[in-house]
C-alpha positions as CSV (number, residue, x, y, z in Angstrom):
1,X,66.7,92.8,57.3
2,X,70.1,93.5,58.0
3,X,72.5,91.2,59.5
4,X,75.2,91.5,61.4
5,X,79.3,91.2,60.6
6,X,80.0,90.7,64.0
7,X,79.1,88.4,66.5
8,X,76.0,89.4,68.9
9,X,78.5,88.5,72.3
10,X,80.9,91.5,70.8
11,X,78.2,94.5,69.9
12,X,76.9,93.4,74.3
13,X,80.6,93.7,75.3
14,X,81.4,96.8,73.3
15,X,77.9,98.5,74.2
16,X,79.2,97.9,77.7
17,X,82.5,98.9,77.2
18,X,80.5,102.4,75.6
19,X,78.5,102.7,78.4
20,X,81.3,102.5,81.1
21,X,83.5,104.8,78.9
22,X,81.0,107.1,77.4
23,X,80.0,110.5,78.5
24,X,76.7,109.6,76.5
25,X,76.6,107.4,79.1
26,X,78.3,106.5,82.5
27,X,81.7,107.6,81.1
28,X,83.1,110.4,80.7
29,X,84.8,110.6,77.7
30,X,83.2,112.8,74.7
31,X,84.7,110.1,72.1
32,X,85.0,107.0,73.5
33,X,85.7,104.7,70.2
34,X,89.2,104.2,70.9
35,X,88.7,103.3,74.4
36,X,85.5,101.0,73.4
37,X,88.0,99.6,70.6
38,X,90.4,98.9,73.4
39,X,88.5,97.6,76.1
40,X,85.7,95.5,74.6
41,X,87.3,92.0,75.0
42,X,86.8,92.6,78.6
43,X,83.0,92.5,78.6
44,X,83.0,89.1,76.6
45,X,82.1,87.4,80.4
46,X,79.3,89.9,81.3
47,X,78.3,89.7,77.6
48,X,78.2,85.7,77.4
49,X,76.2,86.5,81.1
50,X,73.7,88.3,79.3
51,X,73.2,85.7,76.3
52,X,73.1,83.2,78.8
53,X,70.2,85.0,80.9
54,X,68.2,85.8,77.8
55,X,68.1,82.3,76.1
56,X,65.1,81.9,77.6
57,X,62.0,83.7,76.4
58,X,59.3,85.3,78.2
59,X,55.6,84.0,77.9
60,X,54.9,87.5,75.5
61,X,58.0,86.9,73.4
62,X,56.9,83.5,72.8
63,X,53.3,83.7,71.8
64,X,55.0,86.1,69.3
65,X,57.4,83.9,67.7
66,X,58.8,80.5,67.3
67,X,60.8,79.7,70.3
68,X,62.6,76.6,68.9
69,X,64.7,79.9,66.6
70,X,65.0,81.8,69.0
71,X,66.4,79.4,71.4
72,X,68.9,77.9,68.2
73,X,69.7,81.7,67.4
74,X,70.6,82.3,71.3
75,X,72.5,79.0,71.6
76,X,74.6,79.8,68.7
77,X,75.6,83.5,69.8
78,X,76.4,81.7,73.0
79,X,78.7,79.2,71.3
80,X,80.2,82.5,69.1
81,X,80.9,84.2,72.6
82,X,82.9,81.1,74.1
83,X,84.7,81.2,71.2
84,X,85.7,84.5,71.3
């Protein structure tokens, strides 16, 4: 499996950031890496938001898996994003 070199709180802000800027997506702009690049650090609050929201797993996800690991995982991607 591969893991990530950056924290999960910056891919959410900078897929938001994509999706704002994006004319894959909501934006408008055919390459939007530089703005993405520029604007990112400006999701980090909706991005924190979502980590918050998703630290706790739904019935499905946790007859799947351990929920003690993912709740640990979540909690430290939320403490990564404060620190941000």
């Amino acid at each position: 499996m591969d893991v990530a070199t950056t924290t999960l709180a910056e891919r959410i802000a900078r897929a938001l950031a994509g999706s704002d800027h994006s004319a894959n997506a909501n934006g408008t702009e055919q390459s939007a890496s530089n703005s993405v690049d520029e604007t990112w650090r400006g999701y980090l609050e909706q991005a924190n938001a979502i980590l918050r929201t998703i630290r706790e797993p739904s019935s499905a996800m946790s007859a799947t898996g351990d929920v003690r690991v993912w709740s640990a995982m979540i909690e430290q991607a939320i403490a990564e994003g404060d620190a941000l």
